[in-house]
C-alpha positions as CSV (number, residue, x, y, z in Angstrom):
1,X,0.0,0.0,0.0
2,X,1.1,3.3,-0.8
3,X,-0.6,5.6,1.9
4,X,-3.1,7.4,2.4
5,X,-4.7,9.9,-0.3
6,X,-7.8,12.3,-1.1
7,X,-9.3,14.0,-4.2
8,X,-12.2,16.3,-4.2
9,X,-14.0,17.8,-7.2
10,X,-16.8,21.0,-7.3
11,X,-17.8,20.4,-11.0
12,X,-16.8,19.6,-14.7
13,X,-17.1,22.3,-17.4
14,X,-16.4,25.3,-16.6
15,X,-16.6,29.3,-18.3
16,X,-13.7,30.0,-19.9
17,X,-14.4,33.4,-19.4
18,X,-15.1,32.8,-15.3
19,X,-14.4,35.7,-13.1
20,X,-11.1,35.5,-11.3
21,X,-12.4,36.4,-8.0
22,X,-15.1,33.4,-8.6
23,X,-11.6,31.1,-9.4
24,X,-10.1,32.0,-6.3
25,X,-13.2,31.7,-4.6
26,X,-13.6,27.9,-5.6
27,X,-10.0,27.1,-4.7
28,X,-9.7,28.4,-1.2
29,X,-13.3,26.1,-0.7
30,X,-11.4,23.2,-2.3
31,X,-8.2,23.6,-0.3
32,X,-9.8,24.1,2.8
33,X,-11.9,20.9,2.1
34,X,-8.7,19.2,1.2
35,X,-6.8,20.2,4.5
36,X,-9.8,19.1,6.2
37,X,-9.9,15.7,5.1
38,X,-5.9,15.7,5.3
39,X,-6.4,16.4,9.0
40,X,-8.7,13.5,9.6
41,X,-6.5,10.8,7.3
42,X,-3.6,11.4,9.9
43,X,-5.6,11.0,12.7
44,X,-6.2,7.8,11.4
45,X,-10.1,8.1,10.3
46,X,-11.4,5.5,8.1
47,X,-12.4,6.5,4.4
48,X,-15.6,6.6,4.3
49,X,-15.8,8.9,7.5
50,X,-13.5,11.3,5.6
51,X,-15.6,11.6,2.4
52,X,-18.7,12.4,4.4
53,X,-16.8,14.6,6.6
54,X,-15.6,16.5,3.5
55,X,-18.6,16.8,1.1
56,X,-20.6,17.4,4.7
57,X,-18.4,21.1,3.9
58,X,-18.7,21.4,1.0
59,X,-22.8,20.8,0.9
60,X,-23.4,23.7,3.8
61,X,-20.8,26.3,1.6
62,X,-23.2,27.7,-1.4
63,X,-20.3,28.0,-3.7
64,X,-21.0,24.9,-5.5
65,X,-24.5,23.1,-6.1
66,X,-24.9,20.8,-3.5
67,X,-27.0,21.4,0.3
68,X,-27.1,25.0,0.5
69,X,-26.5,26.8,-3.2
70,X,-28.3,24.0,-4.9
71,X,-29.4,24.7,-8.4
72,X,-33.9,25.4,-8.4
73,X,-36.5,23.3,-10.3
74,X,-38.5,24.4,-12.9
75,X,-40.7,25.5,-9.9
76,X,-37.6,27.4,-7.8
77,X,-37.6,24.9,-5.6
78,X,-34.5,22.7,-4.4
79,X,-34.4,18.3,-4.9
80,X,-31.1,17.5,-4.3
81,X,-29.7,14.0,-4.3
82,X,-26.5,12.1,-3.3
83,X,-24.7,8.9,-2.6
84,X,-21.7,7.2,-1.0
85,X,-20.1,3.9,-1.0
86,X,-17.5,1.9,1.0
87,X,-15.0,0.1,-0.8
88,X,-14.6,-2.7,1.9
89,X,-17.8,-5.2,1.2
90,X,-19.1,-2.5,-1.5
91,X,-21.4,-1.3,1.1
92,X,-23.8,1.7,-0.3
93,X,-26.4,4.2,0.2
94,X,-28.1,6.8,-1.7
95,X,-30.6,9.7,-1.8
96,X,-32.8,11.5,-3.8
97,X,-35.3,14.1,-3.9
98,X,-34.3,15.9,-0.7
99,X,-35.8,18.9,0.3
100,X,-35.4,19.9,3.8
101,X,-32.2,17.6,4.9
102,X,-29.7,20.2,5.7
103,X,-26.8,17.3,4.4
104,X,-27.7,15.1,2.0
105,X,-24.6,12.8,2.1
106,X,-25.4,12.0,5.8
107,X,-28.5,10.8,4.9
108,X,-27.5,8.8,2.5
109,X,-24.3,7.3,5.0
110,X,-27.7,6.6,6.8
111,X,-29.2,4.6,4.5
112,X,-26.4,2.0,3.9
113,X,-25.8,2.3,8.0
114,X,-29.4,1.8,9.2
115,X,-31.5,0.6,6.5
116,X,-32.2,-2.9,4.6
117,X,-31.9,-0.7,1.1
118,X,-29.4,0.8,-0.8
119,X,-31.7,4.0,-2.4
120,X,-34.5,6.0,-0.7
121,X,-35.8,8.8,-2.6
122,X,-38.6,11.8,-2.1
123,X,-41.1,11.2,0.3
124,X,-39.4,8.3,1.9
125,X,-36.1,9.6,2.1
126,X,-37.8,12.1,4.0
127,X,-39.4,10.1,7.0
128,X,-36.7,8.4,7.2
129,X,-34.8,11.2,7.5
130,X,-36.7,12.2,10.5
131,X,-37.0,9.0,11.8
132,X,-32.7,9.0,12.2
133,X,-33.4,12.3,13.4
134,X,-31.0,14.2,11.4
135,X,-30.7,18.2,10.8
136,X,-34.3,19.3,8.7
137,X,-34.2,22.8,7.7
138,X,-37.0,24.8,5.1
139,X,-36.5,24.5,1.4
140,X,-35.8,27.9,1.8
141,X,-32.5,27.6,3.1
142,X,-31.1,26.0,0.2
143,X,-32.3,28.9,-2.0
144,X,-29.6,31.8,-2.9
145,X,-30.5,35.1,-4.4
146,X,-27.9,34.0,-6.8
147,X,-30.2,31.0,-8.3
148,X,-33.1,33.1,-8.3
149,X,-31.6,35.5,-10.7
150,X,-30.4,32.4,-13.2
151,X,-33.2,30.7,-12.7
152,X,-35.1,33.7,-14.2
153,X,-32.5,33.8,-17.1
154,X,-32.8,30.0,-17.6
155,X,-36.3,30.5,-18.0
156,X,-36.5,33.4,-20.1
157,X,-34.4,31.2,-22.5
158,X,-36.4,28.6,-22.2
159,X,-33.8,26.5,-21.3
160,X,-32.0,23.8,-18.7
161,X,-28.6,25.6,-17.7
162,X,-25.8,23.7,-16.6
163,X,-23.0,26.3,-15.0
164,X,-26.2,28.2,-13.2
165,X,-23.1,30.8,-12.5
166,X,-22.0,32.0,-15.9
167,X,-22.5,35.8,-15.2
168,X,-25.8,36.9,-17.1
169,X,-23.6,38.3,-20.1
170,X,-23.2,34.8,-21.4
171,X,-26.6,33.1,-21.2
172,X,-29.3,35.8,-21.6
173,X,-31.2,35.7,-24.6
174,X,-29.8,32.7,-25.5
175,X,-32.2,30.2,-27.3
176,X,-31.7,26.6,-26.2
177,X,-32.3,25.4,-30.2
178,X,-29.1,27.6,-31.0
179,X,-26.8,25.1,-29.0
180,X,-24.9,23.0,-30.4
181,X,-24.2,20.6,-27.3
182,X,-26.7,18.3,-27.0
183,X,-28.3,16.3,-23.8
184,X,-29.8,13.0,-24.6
185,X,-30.3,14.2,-27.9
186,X,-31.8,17.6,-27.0
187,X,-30.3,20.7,-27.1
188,X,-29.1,22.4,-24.3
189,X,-27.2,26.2,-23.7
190,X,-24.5,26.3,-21.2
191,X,-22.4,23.0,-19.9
192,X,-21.0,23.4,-16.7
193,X,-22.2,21.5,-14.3
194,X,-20.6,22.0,-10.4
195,X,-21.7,18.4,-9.0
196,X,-19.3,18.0,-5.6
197,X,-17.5,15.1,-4.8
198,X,-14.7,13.0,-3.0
199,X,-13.1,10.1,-3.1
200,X,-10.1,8.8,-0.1
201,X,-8.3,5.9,0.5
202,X,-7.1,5.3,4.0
203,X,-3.6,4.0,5.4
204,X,-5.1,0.5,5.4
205,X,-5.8,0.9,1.8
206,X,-9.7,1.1,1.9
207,X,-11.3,2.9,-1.0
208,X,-14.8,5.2,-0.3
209,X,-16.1,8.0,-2.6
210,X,-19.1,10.2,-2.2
211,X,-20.8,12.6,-4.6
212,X,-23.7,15.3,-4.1
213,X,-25.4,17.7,-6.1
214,X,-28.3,20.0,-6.3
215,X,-28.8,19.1,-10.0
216,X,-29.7,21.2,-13.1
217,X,-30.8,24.6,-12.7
218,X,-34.9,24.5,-14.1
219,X,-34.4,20.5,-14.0
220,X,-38.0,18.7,-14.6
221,X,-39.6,18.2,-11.2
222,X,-38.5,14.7,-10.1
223,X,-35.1,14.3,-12.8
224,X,-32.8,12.5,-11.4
225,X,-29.3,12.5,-12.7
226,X,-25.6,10.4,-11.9
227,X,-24.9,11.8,-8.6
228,X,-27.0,9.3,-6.5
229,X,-26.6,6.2,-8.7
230,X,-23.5,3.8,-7.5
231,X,-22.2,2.9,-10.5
232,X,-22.1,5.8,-12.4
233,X,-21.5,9.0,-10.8
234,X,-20.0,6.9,-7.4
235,X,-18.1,3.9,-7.0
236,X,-16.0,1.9,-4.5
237,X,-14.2,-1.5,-4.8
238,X,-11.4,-3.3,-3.5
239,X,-9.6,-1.6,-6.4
240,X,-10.3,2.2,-5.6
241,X,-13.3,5.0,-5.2
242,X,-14.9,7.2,-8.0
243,X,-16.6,10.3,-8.1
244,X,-17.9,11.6,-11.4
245,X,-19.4,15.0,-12.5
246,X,-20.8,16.4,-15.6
247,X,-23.2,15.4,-18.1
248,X,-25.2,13.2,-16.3
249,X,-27.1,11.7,-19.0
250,X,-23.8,10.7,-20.3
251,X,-22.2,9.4,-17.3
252,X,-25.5,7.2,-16.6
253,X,-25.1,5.8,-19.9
254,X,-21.3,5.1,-19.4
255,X,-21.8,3.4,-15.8
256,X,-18.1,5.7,-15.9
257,X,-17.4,5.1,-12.2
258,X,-17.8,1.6,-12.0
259,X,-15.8,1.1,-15.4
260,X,-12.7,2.6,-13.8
261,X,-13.3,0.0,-11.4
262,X,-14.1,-2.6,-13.8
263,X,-11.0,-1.8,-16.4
264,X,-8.3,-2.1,-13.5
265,X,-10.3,-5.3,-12.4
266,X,-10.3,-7.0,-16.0
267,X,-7.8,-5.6,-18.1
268,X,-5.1,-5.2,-15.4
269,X,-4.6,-1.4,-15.8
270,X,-3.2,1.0,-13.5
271,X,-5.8,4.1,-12.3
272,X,-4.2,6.2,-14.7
273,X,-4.8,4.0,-17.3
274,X,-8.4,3.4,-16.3
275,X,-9.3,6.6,-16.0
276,X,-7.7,7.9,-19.6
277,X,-9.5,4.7,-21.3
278,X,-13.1,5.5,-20.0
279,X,-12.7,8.9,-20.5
280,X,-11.8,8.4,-24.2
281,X,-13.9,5.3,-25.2
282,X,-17.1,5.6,-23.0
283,X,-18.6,9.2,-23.5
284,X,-19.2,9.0,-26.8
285,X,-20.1,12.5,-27.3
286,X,-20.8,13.4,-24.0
287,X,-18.6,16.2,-21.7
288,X,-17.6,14.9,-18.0
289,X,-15.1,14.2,-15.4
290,X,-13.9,12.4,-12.7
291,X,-11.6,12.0,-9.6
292,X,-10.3,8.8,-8.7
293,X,-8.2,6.9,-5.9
294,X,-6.8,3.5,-5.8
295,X,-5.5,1.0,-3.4
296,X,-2.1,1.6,-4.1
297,X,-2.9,5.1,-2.7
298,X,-2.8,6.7,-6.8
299,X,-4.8,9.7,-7.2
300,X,-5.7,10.7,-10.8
301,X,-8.4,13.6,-12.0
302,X,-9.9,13.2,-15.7
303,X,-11.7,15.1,-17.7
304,X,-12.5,15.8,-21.8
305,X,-14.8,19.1,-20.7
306,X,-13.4,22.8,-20.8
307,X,-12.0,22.4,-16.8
308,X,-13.0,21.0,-13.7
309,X,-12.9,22.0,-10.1
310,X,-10.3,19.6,-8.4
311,X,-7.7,19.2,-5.7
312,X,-6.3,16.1,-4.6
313,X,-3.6,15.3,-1.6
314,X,-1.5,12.3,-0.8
315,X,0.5,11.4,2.3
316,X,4.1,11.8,0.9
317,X,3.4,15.4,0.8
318,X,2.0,16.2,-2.9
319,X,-0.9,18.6,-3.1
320,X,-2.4,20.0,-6.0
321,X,-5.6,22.5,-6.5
322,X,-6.3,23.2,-9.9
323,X,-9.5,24.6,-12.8
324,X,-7.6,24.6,-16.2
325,X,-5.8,21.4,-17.3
Protein backbone atom coordinates (compact mmCIF):
# COMPACT_ATOMS: atom_id res chain seq x y z
CA UNK A 1 0.00 0.00 0.00
CA UNK A 2 1.06 3.28 -0.77
CA UNK A 3 -0.56 5.57 1.88
CA UNK A 4 -3.15 7.42 2.38
CA UNK A 5 -4.68 9.94 -0.34
CA UNK A 6 -7.76 12.28 -1.11
CA UNK A 7 -9.33 14.01 -4.18
CA UNK A 8 -12.21 16.33 -4.18
CA UNK A 9 -13.97 17.85 -7.18
CA UNK A 10 -16.79 20.99 -7.31
CA UNK A 11 -17.76 20.36 -10.99
CA UNK A 12 -16.78 19.63 -14.73
CA UNK A 13 -17.14 22.31 -17.44
CA UNK A 14 -16.41 25.31 -16.62
CA UNK A 15 -16.60 29.28 -18.29
CA UNK A 16 -13.75 30.02 -19.86
CA UNK A 17 -14.43 33.38 -19.36
CA UNK A 18 -15.10 32.85 -15.33
CA UNK A 19 -14.42 35.73 -13.14
CA UNK A 20 -11.14 35.49 -11.26
CA UNK A 21 -12.44 36.43 -8.00
CA UNK A 22 -15.14 33.40 -8.61
CA UNK A 23 -11.55 31.07 -9.45
CA UNK A 24 -10.10 31.96 -6.35
CA UNK A 25 -13.22 31.65 -4.58
CA UNK A 26 -13.56 27.94 -5.64
CA UNK A 27 -10.01 27.14 -4.72
CA UNK A 28 -9.69 28.39 -1.23
CA UNK A 29 -13.25 26.08 -0.68
CA UNK A 30 -11.37 23.24 -2.31
CA UNK A 31 -8.16 23.61 -0.35
CA UNK A 32 -9.78 24.09 2.79
CA UNK A 33 -11.95 20.87 2.11
CA UNK A 34 -8.70 19.17 1.23
CA UNK A 35 -6.79 20.17 4.51
CA UNK A 36 -9.85 19.10 6.17
CA UNK A 37 -9.92 15.67 5.13
CA UNK A 38 -5.94 15.72 5.26
CA UNK A 39 -6.37 16.43 9.02
CA UNK A 40 -8.72 13.54 9.56
CA UNK A 41 -6.49 10.79 7.31
CA UNK A 42 -3.58 11.40 9.88
CA UNK A 43 -5.64 11.04 12.73
CA UNK A 44 -6.19 7.76 11.36
CA UNK A 45 -10.06 8.12 10.31
CA UNK A 46 -11.36 5.45 8.13
CA UNK A 47 -12.41 6.49 4.44
CA UNK A 48 -15.58 6.61 4.31
CA UNK A 49 -15.84 8.91 7.49
CA UNK A 50 -13.48 11.25 5.58
CA UNK A 51 -15.62 11.55 2.37
CA UNK A 52 -18.70 12.42 4.38
CA UNK A 53 -16.77 14.56 6.58
CA UNK A 54 -15.55 16.50 3.52
CA UNK A 55 -18.55 16.78 1.14
CA UNK A 56 -20.61 17.40 4.72
CA UNK A 57 -18.39 21.09 3.93
CA UNK A 58 -18.66 21.36 1.04
CA UNK A 59 -22.77 20.82 0.85
CA UNK A 60 -23.41 23.72 3.85
CA UNK A 61 -20.81 26.27 1.63
CA UNK A 62 -23.21 27.71 -1.36
CA UNK A 63 -20.28 28.03 -3.66
CA UNK A 64 -20.96 24.90 -5.51
CA UNK A 65 -24.51 23.10 -6.11
CA UNK A 66 -24.95 20.85 -3.51
CA UNK A 67 -27.04 21.44 0.26
CA UNK A 68 -27.12 25.02 0.52
CA UNK A 69 -26.54 26.80 -3.21
CA UNK A 70 -28.32 23.98 -4.91
CA UNK A 71 -29.41 24.74 -8.37
CA UNK A 72 -33.86 25.40 -8.38
CA UNK A 73 -36.49 23.26 -10.32
CA UNK A 74 -38.52 24.38 -12.94
CA UNK A 75 -40.72 25.46 -9.86
CA UNK A 76 -37.64 27.45 -7.78
CA UNK A 77 -37.60 24.90 -5.55
CA UNK A 78 -34.48 22.69 -4.42
CA UNK A 79 -34.36 18.32 -4.87
CA UNK A 80 -31.06 17.51 -4.31
CA UNK A 81 -29.71 13.96 -4.29
CA UNK A 82 -26.50 12.10 -3.32
CA UNK A 83 -24.73 8.86 -2.56
CA UNK A 84 -21.73 7.19 -1.02
CA UNK A 85 -20.07 3.90 -1.03
CA UNK A 86 -17.50 1.89 1.00
CA UNK A 87 -15.01 0.10 -0.77
CA UNK A 88 -14.65 -2.68 1.90
CA UNK A 89 -17.79 -5.25 1.16
CA UNK A 90 -19.13 -2.50 -1.55
CA UNK A 91 -21.39 -1.32 1.09
CA UNK A 92 -23.75 1.75 -0.34
CA UNK A 93 -26.37 4.18 0.16
CA UNK A 94 -28.13 6.85 -1.65
CA UNK A 95 -30.58 9.66 -1.81
CA UNK A 96 -32.81 11.51 -3.78
CA UNK A 97 -35.31 14.08 -3.93
CA UNK A 98 -34.27 15.90 -0.67
CA UNK A 99 -35.78 18.91 0.33
CA UNK A 100 -35.36 19.89 3.79
CA UNK A 101 -32.21 17.57 4.93
CA UNK A 102 -29.68 20.24 5.71
CA UNK A 103 -26.77 17.35 4.40
CA UNK A 104 -27.71 15.06 1.98
CA UNK A 105 -24.56 12.77 2.10
CA UNK A 106 -25.39 12.00 5.84
CA UNK A 107 -28.49 10.77 4.87
CA UNK A 108 -27.49 8.80 2.46
CA UNK A 109 -24.32 7.30 4.96
CA UNK A 110 -27.72 6.61 6.81
CA UNK A 111 -29.20 4.57 4.51
CA UNK A 112 -26.37 2.05 3.94
CA UNK A 113 -25.83 2.33 7.99
CA UNK A 114 -29.38 1.84 9.21
CA UNK A 115 -31.49 0.58 6.52
CA UNK A 116 -32.16 -2.90 4.63
CA UNK A 117 -31.94 -0.74 1.08
CA UNK A 118 -29.41 0.76 -0.75
CA UNK A 119 -31.74 3.98 -2.43
CA UNK A 120 -34.48 5.99 -0.74
CA UNK A 121 -35.82 8.85 -2.61
CA UNK A 122 -38.61 11.85 -2.14
CA UNK A 123 -41.06 11.20 0.27
CA UNK A 124 -39.40 8.31 1.86
CA UNK A 125 -36.06 9.63 2.14
CA UNK A 126 -37.79 12.15 3.98
CA UNK A 127 -39.40 10.06 6.97
CA UNK A 128 -36.66 8.40 7.16
CA UNK A 129 -34.83 11.19 7.46
CA UNK A 130 -36.69 12.16 10.47
CA UNK A 131 -37.02 9.02 11.81
CA UNK A 132 -32.73 8.98 12.16
CA UNK A 133 -33.35 12.26 13.37
CA UNK A 134 -31.02 14.24 11.39
CA UNK A 135 -30.67 18.22 10.79
CA UNK A 136 -34.33 19.33 8.69
CA UNK A 137 -34.20 22.76 7.69
CA UNK A 138 -37.01 24.75 5.11
CA UNK A 139 -36.47 24.50 1.42
CA UNK A 140 -35.80 27.88 1.78
CA UNK A 141 -32.47 27.65 3.07
CA UNK A 142 -31.10 26.03 0.15
CA UNK A 143 -32.28 28.90 -2.03
CA UNK A 144 -29.58 31.76 -2.94
CA UNK A 145 -30.51 35.15 -4.41
CA UNK A 146 -27.85 33.96 -6.84
CA UNK A 147 -30.23 30.96 -8.25
CA UNK A 148 -33.07 33.08 -8.26
CA UNK A 149 -31.60 35.45 -10.71
CA UNK A 150 -30.41 32.35 -13.23
CA UNK A 151 -33.23 30.66 -12.68
CA UNK A 152 -35.12 33.69 -14.15
CA UNK A 153 -32.53 33.76 -17.12
CA UNK A 154 -32.81 29.96 -17.56
CA UNK A 155 -36.27 30.50 -17.95
CA UNK A 156 -36.54 33.43 -20.10
CA UNK A 157 -34.36 31.24 -22.46
CA UNK A 158 -36.40 28.56 -22.20
CA UNK A 159 -33.79 26.49 -21.32
CA UNK A 160 -32.01 23.84 -18.69
CA UNK A 161 -28.59 25.65 -17.69
CA UNK A 162 -25.77 23.72 -16.63
CA UNK A 163 -23.05 26.26 -15.02
CA UNK A 164 -26.21 28.22 -13.25
CA UNK A 165 -23.06 30.83 -12.49
CA UNK A 166 -22.02 32.02 -15.87
CA UNK A 167 -22.48 35.81 -15.18
CA UNK A 168 -25.76 36.88 -17.05
CA UNK A 169 -23.65 38.26 -20.14
CA UNK A 170 -23.17 34.75 -21.36
CA UNK A 171 -26.65 33.14 -21.20
CA UNK A 172 -29.31 35.81 -21.56
CA UNK A 173 -31.19 35.72 -24.55
CA UNK A 174 -29.82 32.70 -25.53
CA UNK A 175 -32.20 30.15 -27.30
CA UNK A 176 -31.72 26.58 -26.23
CA UNK A 177 -32.30 25.40 -30.21
CA UNK A 178 -29.06 27.56 -30.96
CA UNK A 179 -26.76 25.13 -29.04
CA UNK A 180 -24.88 23.01 -30.41
CA UNK A 181 -24.16 20.63 -27.28
CA UNK A 182 -26.70 18.25 -27.03
CA UNK A 183 -28.28 16.25 -23.78
CA UNK A 184 -29.77 12.97 -24.61
CA UNK A 185 -30.28 14.20 -27.87
CA UNK A 186 -31.83 17.63 -26.95
CA UNK A 187 -30.31 20.73 -27.10
CA UNK A 188 -29.14 22.39 -24.28
CA UNK A 189 -27.16 26.16 -23.74
CA UNK A 190 -24.54 26.31 -21.23
CA UNK A 191 -22.45 22.97 -19.90
CA UNK A 192 -20.98 23.38 -16.71
CA UNK A 193 -22.17 21.45 -14.28
CA UNK A 194 -20.62 22.02 -10.35
CA UNK A 195 -21.72 18.41 -9.03
CA UNK A 196 -19.30 17.97 -5.62
CA UNK A 197 -17.54 15.07 -4.80
CA UNK A 198 -14.74 13.03 -2.95
CA UNK A 199 -13.07 10.12 -3.05
CA UNK A 200 -10.09 8.80 -0.06
CA UNK A 201 -8.27 5.94 0.53
CA UNK A 202 -7.10 5.32 3.98
CA UNK A 203 -3.61 4.05 5.35
CA UNK A 204 -5.05 0.46 5.45
CA UNK A 205 -5.84 0.91 1.77
CA UNK A 206 -9.75 1.06 1.88
CA UNK A 207 -11.25 2.87 -1.03
CA UNK A 208 -14.78 5.24 -0.28
CA UNK A 209 -16.09 8.01 -2.58
CA UNK A 210 -19.10 10.18 -2.17
CA UNK A 211 -20.81 12.56 -4.56
CA UNK A 212 -23.72 15.26 -4.10
CA UNK A 213 -25.42 17.71 -6.11
CA UNK A 214 -28.29 20.00 -6.33
CA UNK A 215 -28.82 19.08 -10.04
CA UNK A 216 -29.73 21.15 -13.09
CA UNK A 217 -30.78 24.55 -12.74
CA UNK A 218 -34.87 24.49 -14.09
CA UNK A 219 -34.41 20.46 -14.02
CA UNK A 220 -37.97 18.74 -14.64
CA UNK A 221 -39.56 18.20 -11.22
CA UNK A 222 -38.50 14.67 -10.07
CA UNK A 223 -35.09 14.33 -12.82
CA UNK A 224 -32.80 12.49 -11.37
CA UNK A 225 -29.32 12.48 -12.65
CA UNK A 226 -25.65 10.41 -11.91
CA UNK A 227 -24.88 11.76 -8.56
CA UNK A 228 -27.05 9.30 -6.48
CA UNK A 229 -26.61 6.18 -8.75
CA UNK A 230 -23.53 3.83 -7.51
CA UNK A 231 -22.18 2.89 -10.48
CA UNK A 232 -22.15 5.80 -12.37
CA UNK A 233 -21.54 9.00 -10.77
CA UNK A 234 -20.04 6.91 -7.39
CA UNK A 235 -18.13 3.90 -6.96
CA UNK A 236 -15.99 1.88 -4.52
CA UNK A 237 -14.23 -1.45 -4.76
CA UNK A 238 -11.38 -3.31 -3.53
CA UNK A 239 -9.60 -1.64 -6.45
CA UNK A 240 -10.26 2.17 -5.61
CA UNK A 241 -13.30 4.95 -5.22
CA UNK A 242 -14.89 7.21 -7.96
CA UNK A 243 -16.57 10.28 -8.12
CA UNK A 244 -17.94 11.64 -11.39
CA UNK A 245 -19.39 14.95 -12.55
CA UNK A 246 -20.81 16.43 -15.64
CA UNK A 247 -23.16 15.35 -18.11
CA UNK A 248 -25.22 13.15 -16.31
CA UNK A 249 -27.06 11.67 -18.96
CA UNK A 250 -23.84 10.74 -20.31
CA UNK A 251 -22.18 9.38 -17.27
CA UNK A 252 -25.48 7.17 -16.58
CA UNK A 253 -25.12 5.76 -19.91
CA UNK A 254 -21.30 5.07 -19.35
CA UNK A 255 -21.78 3.44 -15.80
CA UNK A 256 -18.11 5.68 -15.93
CA UNK A 257 -17.36 5.08 -12.23
CA UNK A 258 -17.80 1.61 -12.03
CA UNK A 259 -15.84 1.10 -15.35
CA UNK A 260 -12.71 2.64 -13.80
CA UNK A 261 -13.33 -0.04 -11.41
CA UNK A 262 -14.05 -2.58 -13.79
CA UNK A 263 -11.02 -1.84 -16.44
CA UNK A 264 -8.32 -2.06 -13.53
CA UNK A 265 -10.35 -5.33 -12.37
CA UNK A 266 -10.28 -6.98 -15.98
CA UNK A 267 -7.83 -5.57 -18.07
CA UNK A 268 -5.13 -5.15 -15.41
CA UNK A 269 -4.61 -1.44 -15.79
CA UNK A 270 -3.15 0.95 -13.50
CA UNK A 271 -5.77 4.10 -12.31
CA UNK A 272 -4.18 6.19 -14.67
CA UNK A 273 -4.79 3.96 -17.34
CA UNK A 274 -8.41 3.40 -16.26
CA UNK A 275 -9.30 6.61 -16.01
CA UNK A 276 -7.72 7.88 -19.59
CA UNK A 277 -9.46 4.66 -21.31
CA UNK A 278 -13.07 5.46 -19.99
CA UNK A 279 -12.74 8.94 -20.46
CA UNK A 280 -11.83 8.42 -24.23
CA UNK A 281 -13.87 5.34 -25.20
CA UNK A 282 -17.05 5.60 -22.96
CA UNK A 283 -18.56 9.23 -23.45
CA UNK A 284 -19.18 8.99 -26.80
CA UNK A 285 -20.10 12.45 -27.28
CA UNK A 286 -20.85 13.38 -23.99
CA UNK A 287 -18.57 16.23 -21.69
CA UNK A 288 -17.60 14.91 -17.97
CA UNK A 289 -15.09 14.20 -15.40
CA UNK A 290 -13.90 12.41 -12.72
CA UNK A 291 -11.63 11.95 -9.60
CA UNK A 292 -10.33 8.81 -8.72
CA UNK A 293 -8.20 6.86 -5.93
CA UNK A 294 -6.76 3.52 -5.80
CA UNK A 295 -5.45 1.03 -3.43
CA UNK A 296 -2.13 1.64 -4.08
CA UNK A 297 -2.93 5.14 -2.67
CA UNK A 298 -2.81 6.69 -6.81
CA UNK A 299 -4.79 9.66 -7.23
CA UNK A 300 -5.73 10.74 -10.81
CA UNK A 301 -8.38 13.56 -11.96
CA UNK A 302 -9.92 13.23 -15.69
CA UNK A 303 -11.73 15.12 -17.74
CA UNK A 304 -12.54 15.81 -21.76
CA UNK A 305 -14.78 19.14 -20.68
CA UNK A 306 -13.38 22.84 -20.79
CA UNK A 307 -11.97 22.43 -16.79
CA UNK A 308 -13.02 20.97 -13.70
CA UNK A 309 -12.88 21.96 -10.09
CA UNK A 310 -10.27 19.57 -8.36
CA UNK A 311 -7.72 19.19 -5.74
CA UNK A 312 -6.25 16.11 -4.57
CA UNK A 313 -3.56 15.29 -1.65
CA UNK A 314 -1.50 12.34 -0.79
CA UNK A 315 0.52 11.35 2.29
CA UNK A 316 4.13 11.83 0.86
CA UNK A 317 3.38 15.37 0.82
CA UNK A 318 2.04 16.23 -2.93
CA UNK A 319 -0.92 18.61 -3.08
CA UNK A 320 -2.44 20.00 -5.97
CA UNK A 321 -5.63 22.49 -6.53
CA UNK A 322 -6.34 23.20 -9.93
CA UNK A 323 -9.47 24.61 -12.79
CA UNK A 324 -7.61 24.59 -16.21
CA UNK A 325 -5.79 21.36 -17.28
Amino acid sequence: MGGWAIAVHGGAGIDPNLPAERQEEAKQLLTRCLNLGIVALRSNISAIDVVELVIRELETDPLFNSGRGSALTEKGTVEMEASIMDGTKRRCGAVSGITTVKNPISLARLVMDKSPHSYLAFSGAEDFARKQGVEIVDNEYFVTDDNVGMLKLAKEANSILFDYRIPPMGCAGAAATDSPIQMNGLPISIYAPETVGCVVVDGEGRCAAGTSTGGLMNKMMGRIGDSPLIGAGTYASDFCGVSCTGEGEAIIRATLARDVSAVMEYKGLNLQEAVDYVIKHRLDEGFAGLIAVSNKGEVVCGFNSNGMFRGCATEDGFMEVAIWE
